[in-house]
N, C-alpha and C positions, 0 to 999 in steps of 0.2 A: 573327566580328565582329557579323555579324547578330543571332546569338543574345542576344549582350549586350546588342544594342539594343534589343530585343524585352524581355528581361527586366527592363532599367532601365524602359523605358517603363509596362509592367503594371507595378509594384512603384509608380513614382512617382505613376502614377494613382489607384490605389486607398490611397498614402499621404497624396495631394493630398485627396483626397475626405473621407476621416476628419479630417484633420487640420482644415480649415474644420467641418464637422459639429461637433468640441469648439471650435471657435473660438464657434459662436455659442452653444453650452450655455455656457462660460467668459465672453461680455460679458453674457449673461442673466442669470447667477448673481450676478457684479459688480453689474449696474445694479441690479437688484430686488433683490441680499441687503443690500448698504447703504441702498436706499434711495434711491442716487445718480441723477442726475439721466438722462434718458435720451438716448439723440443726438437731434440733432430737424436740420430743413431739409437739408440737402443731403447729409450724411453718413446719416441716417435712409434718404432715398431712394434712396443709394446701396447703402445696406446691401440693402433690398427686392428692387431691379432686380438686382444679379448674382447672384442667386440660383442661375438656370442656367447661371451659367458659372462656378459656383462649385464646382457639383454635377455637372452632368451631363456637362460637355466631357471631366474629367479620368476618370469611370467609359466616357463612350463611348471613349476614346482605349485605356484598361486593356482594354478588351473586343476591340477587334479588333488588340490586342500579342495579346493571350491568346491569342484565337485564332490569329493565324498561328504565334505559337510554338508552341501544338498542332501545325499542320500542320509546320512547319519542321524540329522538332525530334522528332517524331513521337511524340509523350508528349501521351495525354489528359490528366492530371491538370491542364494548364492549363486547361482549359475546366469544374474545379469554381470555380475563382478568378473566371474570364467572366462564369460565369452568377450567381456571388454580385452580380458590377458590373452586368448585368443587372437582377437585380433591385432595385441602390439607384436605377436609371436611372428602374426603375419606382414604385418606391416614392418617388422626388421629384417625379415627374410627377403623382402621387396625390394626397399630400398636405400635400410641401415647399413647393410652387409655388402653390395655393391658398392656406395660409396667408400664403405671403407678399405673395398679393397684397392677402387682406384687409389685411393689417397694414399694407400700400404706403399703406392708403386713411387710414391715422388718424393724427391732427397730434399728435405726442406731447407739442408743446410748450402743449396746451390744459390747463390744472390742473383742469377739471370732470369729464375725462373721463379724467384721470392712472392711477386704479385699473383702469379697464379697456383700455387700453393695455398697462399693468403684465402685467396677467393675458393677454393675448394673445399679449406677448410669451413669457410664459412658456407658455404653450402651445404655441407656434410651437417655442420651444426643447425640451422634450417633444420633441416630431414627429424632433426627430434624435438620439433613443437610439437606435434600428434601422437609420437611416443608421451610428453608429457602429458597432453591432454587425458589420453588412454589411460594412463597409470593413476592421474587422479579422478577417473570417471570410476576405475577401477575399486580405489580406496575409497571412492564415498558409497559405490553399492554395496562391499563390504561391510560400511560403518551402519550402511543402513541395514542389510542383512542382522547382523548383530545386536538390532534392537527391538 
């Protein structure tokens, strides 16, 4: 019983983590590839502020499944999946979290400053190709752990 809970919890962590990572490449692509309008006030700010519990909750929760189901089930090969979650922990810390706070700081609903909004945010969305990659390098040492 444990085991599966251990395995559900890494899998869903590092599925959680990827799957926001394309969430924000996927409204970046939308807003700036038509052109459409950007969120702006409260939805804007909320997007900024959960950043870290967007990112980091569900890779710290995948790291220490990983790990105990290392220990648990006495199979390293979880702990190559930990340390990919690991590294997205740190790689958000780096450079996830920074951009998002610049971007926290700009009123997207000002039209003078609309282009460079645009371009931050598509920068910001950049910043999570190697979050993706991570989260699915993640889930396939998992898949492979698991068999």
């Amino acid at each position: 019983m444990l085991s599966t809970v251990l395995e559900a919890c890494t899998l869903l962590g590092a599925a959680f983590l990827t799957v926001y990572a394309i969430d924000v490449v996927v409204v970046e692509r939308l807003a700036n590839g038509g052109n459409r309008p950007l969120p702006c006030g409260a939805e804007w700010a909320a997007m900024c502020r959960r950043i870290h519990h967007r990112f980091i909750w569900p890779a710290a929760i995948s790291v220490v499944a990983a790990l105990v189901a290392s220990y648990y089930l006495e199979d390293d090969r979880w702990q190559v999946g930990a340390g990919l979650m690991i590294g997205a922990i740190c790689y958000t810390w780096d450079s996830i979290l920074p951009a998002g706070t610049v971007l926290n700081t700009v009123d997207p609903s000002r039209p003078a400053t609309l282009h460079l909004t645009r371009a931050r945010f598509r920068a910001y969305a950049i910043r999570h190709y190697p979050l993706i990659a991570l989260g699915l390098g993640a889930l396939a040492a998992y898949a492979w752990a698991h068999y």
